[in-house]
Rosetta silent file (secondary structure, phi, psi, omega in degrees, C-alpha in Angstrom):
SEQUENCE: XXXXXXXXXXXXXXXXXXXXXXXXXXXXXXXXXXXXXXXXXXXXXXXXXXXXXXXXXXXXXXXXXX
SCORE:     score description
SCORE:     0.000 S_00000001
   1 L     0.000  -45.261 -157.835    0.000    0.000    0.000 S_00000001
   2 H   -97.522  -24.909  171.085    2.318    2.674    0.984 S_00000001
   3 H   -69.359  -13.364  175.775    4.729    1.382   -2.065 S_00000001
   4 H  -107.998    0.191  171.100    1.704    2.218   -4.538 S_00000001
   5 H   -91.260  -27.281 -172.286    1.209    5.755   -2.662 S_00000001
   6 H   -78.508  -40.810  154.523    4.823    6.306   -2.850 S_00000001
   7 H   -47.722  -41.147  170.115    5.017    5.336   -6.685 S_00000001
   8 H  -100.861   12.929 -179.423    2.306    7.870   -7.084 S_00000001
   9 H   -95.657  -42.931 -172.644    3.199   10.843   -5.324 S_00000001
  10 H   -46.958  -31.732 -164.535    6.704    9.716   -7.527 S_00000001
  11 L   -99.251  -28.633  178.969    4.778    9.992  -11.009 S_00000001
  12 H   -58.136  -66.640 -159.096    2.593   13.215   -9.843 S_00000001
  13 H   -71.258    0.099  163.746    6.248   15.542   -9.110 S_00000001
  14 H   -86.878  -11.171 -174.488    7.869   13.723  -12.538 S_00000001
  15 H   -80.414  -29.880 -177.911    4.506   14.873  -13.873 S_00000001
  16 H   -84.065  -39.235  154.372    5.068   18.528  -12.429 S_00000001
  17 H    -4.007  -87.059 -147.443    8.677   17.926  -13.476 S_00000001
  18 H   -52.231  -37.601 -166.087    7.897   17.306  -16.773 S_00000001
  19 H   -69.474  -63.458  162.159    4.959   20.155  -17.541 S_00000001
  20 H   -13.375  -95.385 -161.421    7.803   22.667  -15.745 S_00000001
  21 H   -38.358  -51.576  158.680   10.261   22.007  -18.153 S_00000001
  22 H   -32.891  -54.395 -170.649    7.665   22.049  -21.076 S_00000001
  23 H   -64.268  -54.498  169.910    6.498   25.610  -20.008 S_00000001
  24 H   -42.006  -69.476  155.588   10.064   26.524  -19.431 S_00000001
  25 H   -13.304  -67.118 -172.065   10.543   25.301  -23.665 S_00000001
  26 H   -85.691    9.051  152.316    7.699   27.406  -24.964 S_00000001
  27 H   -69.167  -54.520 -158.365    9.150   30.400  -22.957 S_00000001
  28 H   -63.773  -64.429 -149.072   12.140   30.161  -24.647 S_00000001
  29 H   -73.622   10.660  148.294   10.752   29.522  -28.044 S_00000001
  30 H   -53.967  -78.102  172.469    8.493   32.853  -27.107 S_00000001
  31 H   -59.612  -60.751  154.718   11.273   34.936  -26.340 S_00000001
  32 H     0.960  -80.550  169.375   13.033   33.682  -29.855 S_00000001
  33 H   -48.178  -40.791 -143.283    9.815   34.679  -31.970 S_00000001
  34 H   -87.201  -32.804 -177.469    9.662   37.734  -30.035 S_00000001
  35 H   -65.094  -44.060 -147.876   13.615   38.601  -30.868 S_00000001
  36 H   -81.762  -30.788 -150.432   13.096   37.331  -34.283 S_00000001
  37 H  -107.899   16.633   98.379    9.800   39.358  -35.071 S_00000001
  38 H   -26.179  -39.879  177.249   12.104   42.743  -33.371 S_00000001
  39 H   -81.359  -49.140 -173.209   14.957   42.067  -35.744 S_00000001
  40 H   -75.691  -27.496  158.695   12.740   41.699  -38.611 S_00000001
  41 H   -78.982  -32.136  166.089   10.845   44.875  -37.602 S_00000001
  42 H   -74.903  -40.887  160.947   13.941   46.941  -37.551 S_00000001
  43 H    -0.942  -73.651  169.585   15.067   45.490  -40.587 S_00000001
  44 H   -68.910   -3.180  176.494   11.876   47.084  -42.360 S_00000001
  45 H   -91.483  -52.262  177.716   12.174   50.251  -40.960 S_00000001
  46 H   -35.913  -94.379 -108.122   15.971   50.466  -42.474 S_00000001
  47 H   -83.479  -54.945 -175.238   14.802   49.101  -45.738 S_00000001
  48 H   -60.275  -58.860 -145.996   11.347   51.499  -45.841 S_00000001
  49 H   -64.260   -6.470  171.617   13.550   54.598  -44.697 S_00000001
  50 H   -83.412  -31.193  150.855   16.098   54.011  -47.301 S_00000001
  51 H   -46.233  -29.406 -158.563   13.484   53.612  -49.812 S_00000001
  52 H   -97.180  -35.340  172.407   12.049   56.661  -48.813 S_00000001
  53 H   -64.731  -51.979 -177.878   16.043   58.897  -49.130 S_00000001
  54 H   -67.756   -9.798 -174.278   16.241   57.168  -52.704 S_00000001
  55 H  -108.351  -26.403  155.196   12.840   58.188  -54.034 S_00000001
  56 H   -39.667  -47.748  127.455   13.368   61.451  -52.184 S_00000001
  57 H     9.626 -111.681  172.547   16.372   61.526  -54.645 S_00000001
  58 H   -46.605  -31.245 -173.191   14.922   60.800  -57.203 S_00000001
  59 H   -74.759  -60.177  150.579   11.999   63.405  -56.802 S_00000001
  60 H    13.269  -57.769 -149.626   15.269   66.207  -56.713 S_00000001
  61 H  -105.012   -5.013  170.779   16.281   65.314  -60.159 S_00000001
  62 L   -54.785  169.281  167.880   12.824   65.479  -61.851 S_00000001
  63 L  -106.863 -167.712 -156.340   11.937   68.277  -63.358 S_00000001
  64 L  -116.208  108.582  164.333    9.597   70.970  -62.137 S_00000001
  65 L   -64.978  145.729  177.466    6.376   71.614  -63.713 S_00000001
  66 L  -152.417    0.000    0.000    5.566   75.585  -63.465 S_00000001
């Protein structure tokens, strides 16, 4: 009796173990996404504002309707 309570208090905390570590995983892999989708926003702000100095440019060397 006390060898099938002690097996199952053993399998509840490998169960709280396990679901820790899990939770701990899809934190990380959170924090990842969240770096990755940060990098990729500055990224498009370089990329728009350089678009925006080259057409900016470009609008310079047109010519001028009067």
């Amino acid at each position: 009796m006390f060898t099938a309570l002690g097996n199952f208090f053993t399998a509840i905390a490998t169960l709280f173990t396990a679901m820790n570590r899990g939770a701990s995983a899809l934190d990380h892999c959170a924090k990842w996404a969240e770096h990755e989708a940060a990098d990729f926003e500055n990224r498009t702000q370089l990329e728009r504002s350089a678009r925006l100095e080259q057409l900016q440019i470009e609008l310079k060397t047109l010519p001028r309707l009067t």
